[in-house]
N, C-alpha and C positions, 0 to 999 in steps of 0.2 A: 455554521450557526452564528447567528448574531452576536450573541454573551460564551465567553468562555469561563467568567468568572461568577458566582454564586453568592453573593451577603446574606444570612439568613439570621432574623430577628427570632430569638429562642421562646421566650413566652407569649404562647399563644399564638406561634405560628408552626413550632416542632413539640411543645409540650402546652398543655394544658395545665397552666401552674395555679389557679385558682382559689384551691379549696386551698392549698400552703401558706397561700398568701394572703389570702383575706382573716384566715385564722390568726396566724401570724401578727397581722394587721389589729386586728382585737388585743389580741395578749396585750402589746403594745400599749394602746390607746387606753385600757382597763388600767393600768397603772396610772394615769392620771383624771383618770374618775370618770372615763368617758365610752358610752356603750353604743357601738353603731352597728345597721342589720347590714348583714351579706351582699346584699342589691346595691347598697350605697355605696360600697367600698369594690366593686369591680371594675371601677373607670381608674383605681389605683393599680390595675393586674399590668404591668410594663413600665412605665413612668419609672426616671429615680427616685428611690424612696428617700432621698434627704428632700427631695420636692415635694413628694405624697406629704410627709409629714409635716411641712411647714404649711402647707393648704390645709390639712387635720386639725392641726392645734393652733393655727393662724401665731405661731412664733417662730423665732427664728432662734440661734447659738445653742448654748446648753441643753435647751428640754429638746430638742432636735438630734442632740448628738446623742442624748439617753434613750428615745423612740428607738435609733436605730438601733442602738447597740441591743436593747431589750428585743427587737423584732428579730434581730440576726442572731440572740443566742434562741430564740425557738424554733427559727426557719431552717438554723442549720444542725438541730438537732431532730426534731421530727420535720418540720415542712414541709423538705425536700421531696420527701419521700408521700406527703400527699398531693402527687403528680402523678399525671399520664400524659404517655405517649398519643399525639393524634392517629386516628386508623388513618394508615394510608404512606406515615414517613420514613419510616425503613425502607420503603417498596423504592418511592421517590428518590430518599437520597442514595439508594442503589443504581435507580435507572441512570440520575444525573450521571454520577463515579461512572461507573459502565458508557457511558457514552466522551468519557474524557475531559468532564468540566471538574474546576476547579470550586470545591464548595469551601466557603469561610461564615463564620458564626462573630453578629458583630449586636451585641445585647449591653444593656445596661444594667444588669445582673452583673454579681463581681467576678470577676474573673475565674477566682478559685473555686467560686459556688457553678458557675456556667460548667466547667469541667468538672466536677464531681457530678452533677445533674447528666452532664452528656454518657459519662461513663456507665452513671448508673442504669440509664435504659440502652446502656449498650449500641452508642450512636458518634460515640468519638471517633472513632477509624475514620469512620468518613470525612472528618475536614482538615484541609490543610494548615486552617487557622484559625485563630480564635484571637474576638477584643471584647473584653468587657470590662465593664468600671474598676477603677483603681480599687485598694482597701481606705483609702484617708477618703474619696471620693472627688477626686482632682480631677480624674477622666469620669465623667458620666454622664454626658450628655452626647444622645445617642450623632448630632452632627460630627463630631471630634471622636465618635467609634468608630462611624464609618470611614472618617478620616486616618486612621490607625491601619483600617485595614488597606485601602487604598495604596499608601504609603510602601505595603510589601512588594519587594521583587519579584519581576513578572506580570505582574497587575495593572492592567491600561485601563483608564478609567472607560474610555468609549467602549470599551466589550466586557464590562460590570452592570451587573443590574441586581436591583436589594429587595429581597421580600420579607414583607410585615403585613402584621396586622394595624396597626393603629397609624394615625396621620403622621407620629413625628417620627419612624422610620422611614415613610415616604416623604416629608416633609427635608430629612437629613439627607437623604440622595439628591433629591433636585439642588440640593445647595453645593454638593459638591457636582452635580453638574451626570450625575450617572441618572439612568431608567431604575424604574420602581415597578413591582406585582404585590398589589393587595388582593389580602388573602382574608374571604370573609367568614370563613368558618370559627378563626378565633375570638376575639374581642374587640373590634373595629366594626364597620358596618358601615354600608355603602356609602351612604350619605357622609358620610367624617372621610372614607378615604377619597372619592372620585374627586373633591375639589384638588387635588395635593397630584393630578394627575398622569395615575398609574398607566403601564403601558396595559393591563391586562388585569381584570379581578379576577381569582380562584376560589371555586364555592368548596374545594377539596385538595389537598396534597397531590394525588392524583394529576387534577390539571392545570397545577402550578408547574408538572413533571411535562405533562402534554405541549404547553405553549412552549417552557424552553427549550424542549428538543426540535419544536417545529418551527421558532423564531427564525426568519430569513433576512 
């Protein structure tokens, strides 16, 4: 096969993190007098949120560092948990493992939160690794996660390829120089990913599962 190695962008390409996040994203905002509908806040579902929020409240330092701190004491006490699994990626990250590829998980979600998230739908087994954003947020931009994961032994970058949903996970491979599959089932859409381009779209987990085991 082509890729022996697997990068996979967690929200919205193995979870539907949505409803956590956009709520989340309110709670937040509602503390500095500011009320926005659900539709307006889904292009912030991946993004760092020290980013989201300075495009939210258009400042920067202090009221930025109190957004997140207030989003992450709700996201990580219920948020989390108004998540779902995509149909389809247990099946997937079985087929991949079962056929000998090496899967790694490379999000801008924190690190500690990516793993508790994976555990809790019971889908940690399956990677060998994991990068996600620092706690202080010194690592979070997703060019410099994939760069983290690259970095591990065993790991050639010419037989790596990264699946996302949105432009700047495929945006963050071609800079480091690997192949990219967007995947439009989550929050990207074709039009945003094809410029950035992917070796392959997948309208399903399924046949994100299908191309890389038939990649030649």
């Amino acid at each position: 096969m082509r890729y022996d190695t697997v990068l996979f962008d967690l929200d919205g390409t193995l979870t539907d993190s949505s409803e956590g996040i956009v709520k989340s994203l309110q709670h937040a905002l509602k503390a500095f007098g500011i009320e926005r509908e659900r539709e307006s806040l889904l292009k912030f579902v991946g993004p760092p949120i020290q980013e989201n929020f300075i495009e939210l409240l258009g400042k920067t330092g202090e009221p930025v560092e109190r957004a997140v701190k207030i989003f992450r004491e709700r996201y990580e006490r219920v948020g989390y948990l108004e998540n779902r699994l995509y149909e389809g990626v247990p099946e997937m990250l079985c087929r991949l493992r079962g056929a000998g590829l090496r899967l790694c998980v490379a999000t801008s979600k924190p690190q500690y939160m990516a793993e508790i998230v994976l555990r809790h739908f019971e889908i940690y087994e399956y990677f060998d690794f994991l990068c996600g954003s620092s706690r202080d947020g010194a690592l979070r931009h997703k060019p410099d996660i994939i760069r983290c994961v690259l970095e591990q032994p065993h790991t050639e970058r010419g037989r790596a390829v990264m699946v996302g949903d949105r432009y700047f996970d495929l945006e963050g491979a071609r800079q480091y120089g690997i192949d990219s599959i967007g995947v439009t089932y989550g929050f990207g859409s074709e039009e945003e990913l094809i410029p950035f381009g992917p070796v392959f779209l997948a309208e399903t987990p399924a046949r994100a599962a299908d191309f890389l085991l038939e990649a030649v």
